[in-house]
C-alpha positions as CSV (number, residue, x, y, z in Angstrom):
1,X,-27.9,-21.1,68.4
2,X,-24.9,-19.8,66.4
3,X,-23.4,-23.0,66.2
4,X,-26.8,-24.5,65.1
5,X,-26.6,-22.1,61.8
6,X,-22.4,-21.8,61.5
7,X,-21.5,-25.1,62.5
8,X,-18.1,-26.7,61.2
9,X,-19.0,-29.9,60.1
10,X,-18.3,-31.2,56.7
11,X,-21.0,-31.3,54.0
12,X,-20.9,-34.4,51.9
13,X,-18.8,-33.4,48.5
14,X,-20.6,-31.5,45.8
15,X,-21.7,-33.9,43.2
16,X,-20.1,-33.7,40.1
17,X,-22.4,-32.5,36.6
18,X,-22.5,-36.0,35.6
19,X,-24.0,-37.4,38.2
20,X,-26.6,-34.2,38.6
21,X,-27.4,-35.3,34.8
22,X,-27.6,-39.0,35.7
23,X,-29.9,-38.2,38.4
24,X,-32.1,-35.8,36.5
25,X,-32.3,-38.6,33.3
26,X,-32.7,-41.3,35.4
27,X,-35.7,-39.9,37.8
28,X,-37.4,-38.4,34.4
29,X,-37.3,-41.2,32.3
30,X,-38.3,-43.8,34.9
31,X,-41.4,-41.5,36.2
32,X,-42.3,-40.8,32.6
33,X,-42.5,-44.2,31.5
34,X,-44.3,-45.7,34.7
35,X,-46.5,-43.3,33.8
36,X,-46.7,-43.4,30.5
37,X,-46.6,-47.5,30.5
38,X,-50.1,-47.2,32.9
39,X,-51.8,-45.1,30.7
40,X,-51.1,-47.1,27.7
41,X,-51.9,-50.4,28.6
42,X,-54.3,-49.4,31.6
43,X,-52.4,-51.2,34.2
44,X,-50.9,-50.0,37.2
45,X,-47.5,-49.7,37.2
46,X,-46.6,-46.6,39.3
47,X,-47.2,-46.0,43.1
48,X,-45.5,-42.4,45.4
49,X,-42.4,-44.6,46.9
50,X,-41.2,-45.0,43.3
51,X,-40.3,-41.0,43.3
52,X,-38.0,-41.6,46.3
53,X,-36.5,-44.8,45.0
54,X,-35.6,-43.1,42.0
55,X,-33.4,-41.1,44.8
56,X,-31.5,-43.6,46.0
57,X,-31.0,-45.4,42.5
58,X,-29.7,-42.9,40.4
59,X,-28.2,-40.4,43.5
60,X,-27.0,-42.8,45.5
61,X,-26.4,-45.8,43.0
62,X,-23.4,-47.5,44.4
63,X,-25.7,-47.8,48.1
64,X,-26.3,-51.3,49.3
65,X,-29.9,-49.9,49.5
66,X,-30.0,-49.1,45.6
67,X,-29.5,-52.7,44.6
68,X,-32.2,-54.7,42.8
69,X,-32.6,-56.9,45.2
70,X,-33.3,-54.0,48.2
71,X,-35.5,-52.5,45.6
72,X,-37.4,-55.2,44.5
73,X,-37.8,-57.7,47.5
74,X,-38.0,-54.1,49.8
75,X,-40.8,-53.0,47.9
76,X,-42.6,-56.5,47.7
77,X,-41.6,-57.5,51.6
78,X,-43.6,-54.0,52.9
79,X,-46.7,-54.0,50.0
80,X,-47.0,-57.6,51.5
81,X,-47.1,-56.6,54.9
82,X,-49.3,-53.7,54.5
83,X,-52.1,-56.0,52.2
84,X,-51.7,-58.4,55.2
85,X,-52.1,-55.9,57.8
86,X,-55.1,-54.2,56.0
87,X,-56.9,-57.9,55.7
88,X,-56.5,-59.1,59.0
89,X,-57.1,-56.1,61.1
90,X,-57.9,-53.2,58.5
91,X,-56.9,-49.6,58.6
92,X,-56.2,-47.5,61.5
93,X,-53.6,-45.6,63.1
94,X,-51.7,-48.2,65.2
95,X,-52.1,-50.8,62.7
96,X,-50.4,-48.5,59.8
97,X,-47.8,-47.7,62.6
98,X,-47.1,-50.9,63.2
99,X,-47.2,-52.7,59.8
100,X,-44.6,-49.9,59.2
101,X,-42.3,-51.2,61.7
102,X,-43.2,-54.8,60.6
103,X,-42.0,-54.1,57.0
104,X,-39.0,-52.3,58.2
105,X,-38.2,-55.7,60.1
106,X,-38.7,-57.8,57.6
107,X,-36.9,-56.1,54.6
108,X,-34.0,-56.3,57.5
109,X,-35.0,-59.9,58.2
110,X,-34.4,-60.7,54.6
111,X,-31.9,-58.0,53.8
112,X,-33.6,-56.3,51.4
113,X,-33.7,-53.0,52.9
114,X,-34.8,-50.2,50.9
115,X,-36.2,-47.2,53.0
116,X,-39.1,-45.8,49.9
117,X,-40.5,-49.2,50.4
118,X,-41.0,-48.5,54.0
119,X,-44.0,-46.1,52.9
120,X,-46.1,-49.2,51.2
121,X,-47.6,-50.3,54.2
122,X,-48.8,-46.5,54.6
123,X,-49.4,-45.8,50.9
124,X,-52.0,-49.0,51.1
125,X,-53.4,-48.7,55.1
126,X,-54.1,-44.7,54.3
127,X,-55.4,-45.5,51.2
128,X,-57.6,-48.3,51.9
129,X,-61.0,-46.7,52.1
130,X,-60.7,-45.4,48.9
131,X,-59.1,-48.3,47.0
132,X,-60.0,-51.5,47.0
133,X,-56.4,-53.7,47.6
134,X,-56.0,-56.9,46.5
135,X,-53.0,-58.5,46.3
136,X,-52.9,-58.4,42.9
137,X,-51.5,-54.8,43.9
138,X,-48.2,-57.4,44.3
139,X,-47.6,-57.5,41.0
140,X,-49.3,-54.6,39.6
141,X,-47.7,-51.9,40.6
142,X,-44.9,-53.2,43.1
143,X,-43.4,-56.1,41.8
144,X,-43.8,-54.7,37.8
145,X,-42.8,-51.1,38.7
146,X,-39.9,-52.2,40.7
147,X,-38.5,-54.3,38.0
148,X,-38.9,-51.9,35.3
149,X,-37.4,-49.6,37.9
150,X,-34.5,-51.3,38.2
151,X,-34.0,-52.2,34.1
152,X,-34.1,-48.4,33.7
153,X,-31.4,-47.8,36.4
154,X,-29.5,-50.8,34.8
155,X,-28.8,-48.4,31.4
156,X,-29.1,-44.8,33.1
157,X,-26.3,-46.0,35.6
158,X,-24.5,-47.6,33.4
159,X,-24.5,-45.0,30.6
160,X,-23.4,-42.2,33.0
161,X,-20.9,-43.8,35.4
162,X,-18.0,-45.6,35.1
163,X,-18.3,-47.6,37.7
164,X,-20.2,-50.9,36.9
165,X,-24.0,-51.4,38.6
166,X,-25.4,-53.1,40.5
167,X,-22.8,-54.2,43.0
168,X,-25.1,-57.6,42.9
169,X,-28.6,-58.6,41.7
170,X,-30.8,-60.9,43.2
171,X,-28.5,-62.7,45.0
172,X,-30.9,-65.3,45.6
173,X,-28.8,-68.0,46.2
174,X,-25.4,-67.5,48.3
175,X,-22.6,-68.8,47.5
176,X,-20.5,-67.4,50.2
177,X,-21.3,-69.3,53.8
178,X,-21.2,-66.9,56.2
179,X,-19.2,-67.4,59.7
């Protein structure tokens, strides 16, 4: 048990103040504004996987996971799966459990893997009986949230690091064949 608690592996590196400040910036301002941005023009444009994107984008920026297109086809890939999920078979435990691993294979499928978005399906299927989804929800909070997400990450990241983000956008269209 000793070893357990005095153990000699090697924590990751202490971040440095600027990037504790990028973080704090960037997960304030992009909360705030969802927030704010709902309440003003009485849309929906925040959802709870948005918190722990805001991880990964501004504490882990240079991440393949913390690229726009992880973020926003991750986050669109698993909402989709959990709306389809809830209208085919509705909402119960092994159909949340596996829509879960159906979005987690799917945003791998299409390699836009971006581990918040894995709590959509949940977020909608444990949700469902007291919101009425639609699949309006698409754009209204996920795909609108995401985007403003990533705009937000675009300055915060650039402003505080040197190092230029993202590593690539959409990348929609490949240009590289691969082997």
């Amino acid at each position: 048990m000793k070893s357990f608690f005095f153990s000699k592996e090697k924590l990751p590196p202490k971040p440095r103040n600027i990037e504790l400040l990028q973080s704090l910036v960037g997960g304030f301002v992009s909360i705030l504004f969802l927030i704010g941005f709902s309440q003003f023009t009485h849309y929906t444009f925040i959802m709870a996987p948005f918190g722990a994107s805001c991880v990964i984008l501004f504490a882990v920026s240079q991440s393949p996971l913390a690229q726009p297109r992880n973020v926003i086809f991750g986050h669109l890939i698993a909402a989709f799966v959990g709306l389809v999920f809830l209208k085919l078979f509705g909402s119960s435990i092994i159909i949340a459990a596996l829509a879960v691993g159906i979005a987690i294979v799917s945003m791998q499928y299409f390699r836009a893997l971006h581990p918040p978005a894995g709590a959509n399906p949940l977020v909608i299927l444990l949700t469902a009986d007291k919101i009425d989804y639609g699949f309006s929800f698409l754009l209204f909070p996920v795909l609108s949230g995401s985007v403003i997400l990533v705009m937000i990450a675009y300055l915060v990241n650039n402003l505080f690091n040197k190092t230029h983000w993202p590593i690539y956008w959409l990348a929609l269209f490949d240009s590289k064949k691969e082997p």
